[in-house]
N, C-alpha and C positions, 0 to 999 in steps of 0.2 A: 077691764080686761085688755091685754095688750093682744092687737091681732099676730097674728103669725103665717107664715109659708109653710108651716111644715101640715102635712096630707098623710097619716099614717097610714100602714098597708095591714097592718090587723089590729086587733085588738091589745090595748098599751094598759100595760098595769100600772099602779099606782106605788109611787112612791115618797116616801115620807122624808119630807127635809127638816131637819131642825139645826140648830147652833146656841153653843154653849155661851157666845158674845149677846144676844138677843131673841126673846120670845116671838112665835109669829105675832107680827103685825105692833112688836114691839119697836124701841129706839135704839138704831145703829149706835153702837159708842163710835165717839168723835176719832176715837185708836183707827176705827176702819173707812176714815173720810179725809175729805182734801182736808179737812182743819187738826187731822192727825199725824200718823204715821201714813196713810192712807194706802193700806195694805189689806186684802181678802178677810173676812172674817171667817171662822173655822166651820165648816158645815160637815154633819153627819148625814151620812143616806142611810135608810133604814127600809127592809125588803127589797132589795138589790136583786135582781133574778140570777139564778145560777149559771144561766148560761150570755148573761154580761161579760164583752170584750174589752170596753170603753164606755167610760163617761165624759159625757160635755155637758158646759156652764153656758148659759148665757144668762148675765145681769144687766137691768135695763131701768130705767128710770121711766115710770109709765104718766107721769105727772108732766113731764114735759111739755114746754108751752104747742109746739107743731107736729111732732107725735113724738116716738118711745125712743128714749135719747139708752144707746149700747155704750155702760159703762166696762163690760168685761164679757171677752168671748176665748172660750179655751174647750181645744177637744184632745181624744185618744188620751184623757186622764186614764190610770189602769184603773181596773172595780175596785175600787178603795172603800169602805164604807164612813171613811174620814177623810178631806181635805181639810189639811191642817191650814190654820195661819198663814200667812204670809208665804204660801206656798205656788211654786212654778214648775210643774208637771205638766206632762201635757204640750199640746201647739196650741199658742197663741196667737187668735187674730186681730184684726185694726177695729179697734173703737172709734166710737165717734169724735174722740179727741185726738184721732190721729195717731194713739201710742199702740205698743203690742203688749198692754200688761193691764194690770185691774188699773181701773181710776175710782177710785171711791165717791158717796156720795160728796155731792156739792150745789145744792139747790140753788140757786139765785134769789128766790124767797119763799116764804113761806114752808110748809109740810110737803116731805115728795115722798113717795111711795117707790120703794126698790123691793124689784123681782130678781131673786135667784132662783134661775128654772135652771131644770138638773136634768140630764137624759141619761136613761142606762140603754148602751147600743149593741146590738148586735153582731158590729165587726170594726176595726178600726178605720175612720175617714182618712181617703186621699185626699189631702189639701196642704196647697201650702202654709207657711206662717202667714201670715197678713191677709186673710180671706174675710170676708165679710159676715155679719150675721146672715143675711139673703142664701149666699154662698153655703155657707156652713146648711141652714136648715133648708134648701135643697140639695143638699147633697146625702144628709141624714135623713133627711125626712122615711125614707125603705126600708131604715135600720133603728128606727128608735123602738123598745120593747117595754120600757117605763118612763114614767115622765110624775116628777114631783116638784113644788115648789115651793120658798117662803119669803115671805114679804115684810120686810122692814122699812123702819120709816126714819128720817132724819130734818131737822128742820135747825139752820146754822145760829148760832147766837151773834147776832148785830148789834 
């Protein structure tokens, strides 16, 4: 379990992530990794609350050798019940690689375990482009209403 900052203010419904690229807990295709095009894989959300303003992503690599390495942080997605491929809606923030865009899996060895956690919010965040994950889930933390996530796995061929 990756720990987190965020502290909700009521009670957060459950939402359902899945993707047409990978089964939960199945294998990234390489399409969506540093050894591909290394571009977002397609996610559906599924029981989006009606009264969703904004969605935000944060994907994270919880296998990381010193703790949860932030390969992609994007908020004030619209309620979409689809982020498509390779898609850049939304503000993006600074990953731990220093960029403002998805970095796909890229493990150094072995099997890593990638969480894309999905928030359905309640109003759109003030933040600028480049905020951090910290940042980000302090500043949602008041407004998150759903929260669902799926977990894929990638391990590089050597």
């Amino acid at each position: 379990m990756i720990k987190s900052q965020l502290h909700y203010s009521e009670e957060v419904k459950t939402l359902n992530v899945r993707s047409d690229a990978f089964p939960e807990r199945g294998y990234i295709p390489t399409k969506n990794t540093c050894d591909g095009e290394n571009v977002n894989p397609p996610l559906e959300i599924i029981n989006l609350p009606p009264d969703t303003k904004s969605i935000a992503v944060i994907m994270e690599d919880s296998d990381a050798p010193i703790r949860a390495c932030v390969h992609w942080i994007v908020w004030n997605i619209p309620p979409v019940e689809k982020i498509k491929e390779h898609s850049s809606f939304g503000i993006e923030g600074l990953n731990d690689f220093k960029k403002f865009h998805y970095c796909g899996p890229c493990p150094p060895s072995g099997s890593h375990h990638y969480h894309f956690k999905v928030y359905a919010l309640n109003e759109l965040i003030d933040l600028k482009e480049g905020a951090s994950k910290i940042e980000l889930e302090k500043t949602m933390s008041l407004h998150v209403i759903a929260f669902g996530e799926l977990i894929g796995i990638y391990k590089r061929a050597m």
